[in-house]
C-alpha positions, 0 to 999 in steps of 0.5 A: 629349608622352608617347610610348608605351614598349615594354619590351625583353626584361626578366623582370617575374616577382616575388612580391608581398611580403606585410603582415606576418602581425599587421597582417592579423590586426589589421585590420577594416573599416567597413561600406564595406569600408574598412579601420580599424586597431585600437588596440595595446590588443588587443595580448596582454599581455606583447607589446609593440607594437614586438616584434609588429612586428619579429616580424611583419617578420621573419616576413614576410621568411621566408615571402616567402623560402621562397615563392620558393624554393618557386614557383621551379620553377613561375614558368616555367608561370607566365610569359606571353611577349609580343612588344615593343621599345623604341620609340626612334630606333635603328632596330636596336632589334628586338622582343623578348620580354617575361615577365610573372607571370600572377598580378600580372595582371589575368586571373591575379587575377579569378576566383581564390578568396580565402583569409584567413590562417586557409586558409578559402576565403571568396570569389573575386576578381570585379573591380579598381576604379582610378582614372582614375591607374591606382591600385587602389583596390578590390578586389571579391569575391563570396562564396557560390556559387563556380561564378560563380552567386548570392552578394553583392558586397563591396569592400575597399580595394586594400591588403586584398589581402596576399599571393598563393600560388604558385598566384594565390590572392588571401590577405586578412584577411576572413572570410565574417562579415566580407563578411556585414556590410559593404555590398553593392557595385554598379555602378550608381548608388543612393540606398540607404544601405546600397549601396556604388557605384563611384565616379565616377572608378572604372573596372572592370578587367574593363570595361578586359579587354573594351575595345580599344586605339585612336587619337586617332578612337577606331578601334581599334589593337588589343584589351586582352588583359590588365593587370599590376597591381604595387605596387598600379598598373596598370603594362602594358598588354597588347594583342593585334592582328593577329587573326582573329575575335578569336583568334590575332595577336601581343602587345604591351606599353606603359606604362599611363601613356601611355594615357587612360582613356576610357569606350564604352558599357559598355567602357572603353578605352585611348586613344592621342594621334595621335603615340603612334597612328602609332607603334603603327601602325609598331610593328605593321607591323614586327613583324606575323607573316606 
């Protein structure tokens, strides 16, 4: 039986490490949006393959270095503080807070512009499709009008997503051509050919930021406030309960794993087992602000 674990207090904020700077640039896409490798014949003569890829490691090593020299004085800003505990026989174990790095989050990601390497502004982050796992597998970016209005969806697989700036902006090696010719992506289902749908076992993350947290009946414990995604997972699970008219309350986070995916009309969300149900419940009670 899984058991729900609350994190004690421990600092998740890390910078995603980036893809070496030549696979961005060597890397193409079908017209699904899936990615297709190049063949090292494109590589410039007098290069060799496996120098362009010590290169482009130790490249990488340095810019990930110097980003995080660079962030560290904003990483506080940057931080979100949650209420948790380690739900555990110890009956000492108090709550604790827990700080996450909004930009390995599900809020700190949708909405934010996408730059390639080449600092072109090309589309903005408008959704993350996972599979029933919680593995990311698409990535989906809206081109055009970036005050939310008009443009085409495209999605990429996950791994597109190379690197994140100081600021949350998304870095992929795409270009507006590059959205231009792939497929368009939809939510709903379609019998044309040239419409990328959501898979079966696909489920928006933002359908997940509008869905609650419940227990075994499916009655609502709490709503989801947010999800961090790390090494291409979704890893936490932030819910928010105690509110009033939605606002206000305390946090919690729980392991992403200990919850089921269930879908509710035009939500999905997060469903517990009675034991983790009753845990949750004895958790809330202990640890509500008064």
């Amino acid at each position: 039986m899984k058991n729900i674990r609350f994190l004690t207090a421990v600092s998740l904020v890390a910078l995603l490490a980036a893809a070496p700077a030549f696979a961005a640039d060597m890397t193409t896409y079908d017209e699904n949006g899936k990615t297709v490798a190049k063949t090292y014949d494109e590589t410039p003569k007098g290069t060799s393959a496996s120098d362009e890829l010590k290169q482009g490691w130790e490249d990488t090593k340095a810019n990930v270095s110097n980003a995080a020299s660079k962030a560290g004085d904003k990483i506080e800003s940057a931080a979100d503080s949650v209420k948790a505990s380690m739900m555990n026989d110890d009956p000492k174990v108090k709550a604790a807070p827990v700080s996450l790095d909004k930009r390995m989050t599900a809020n700190g990601m949708i909405g934010k512009p996408v730059y390639n390497q080449q600092n072109e502004k090309v589309a903005v982050v408008e959704d993350v499709i996972l599979d029933s796992a919680g593995t990311a597998k698409l990535v989906v970016v809206k081109d055009g009008d970036f005050m939310g209005m008009g443009g085409k969806l495209a999605a990429f697989d996950y791994d597109a997503v190379i690197d994140r700036t100081k600021e949350g902006d998304v870095v992929m090696p795409i270009t507006e051509k590059t959205i231009d010719k792939v497929a368009e992506f939809s939510y709903e289902p379609s019998e044309k050919n040239d419409i990328r749908v959501i898979p079966d076992n696909g489920y928006s993350v933002k359908k997940i930021l509008d869905g609650n947290l419940v227990d075994q009946n499916g009655k609502k414990l709490a709503a989801i406030d947010n999800v961090s995604l790390r090494d291409g997972r979704a890893q936490l699970v932030i819910a928010a309960y105690d509110q009033v008219l939605g606002m206000g309350g305390d946090k919690v986070a729980l392991n992403f794993d200990a919850t089921r995916l269930v879908r509710d009309k035009d939500n999905v969300d997060l469903k517990l087992n009675a034991a983790q149900s009753a845990e949750f419940k004895t958790f809330e009670k202990t640890t509500t602000t008064k």
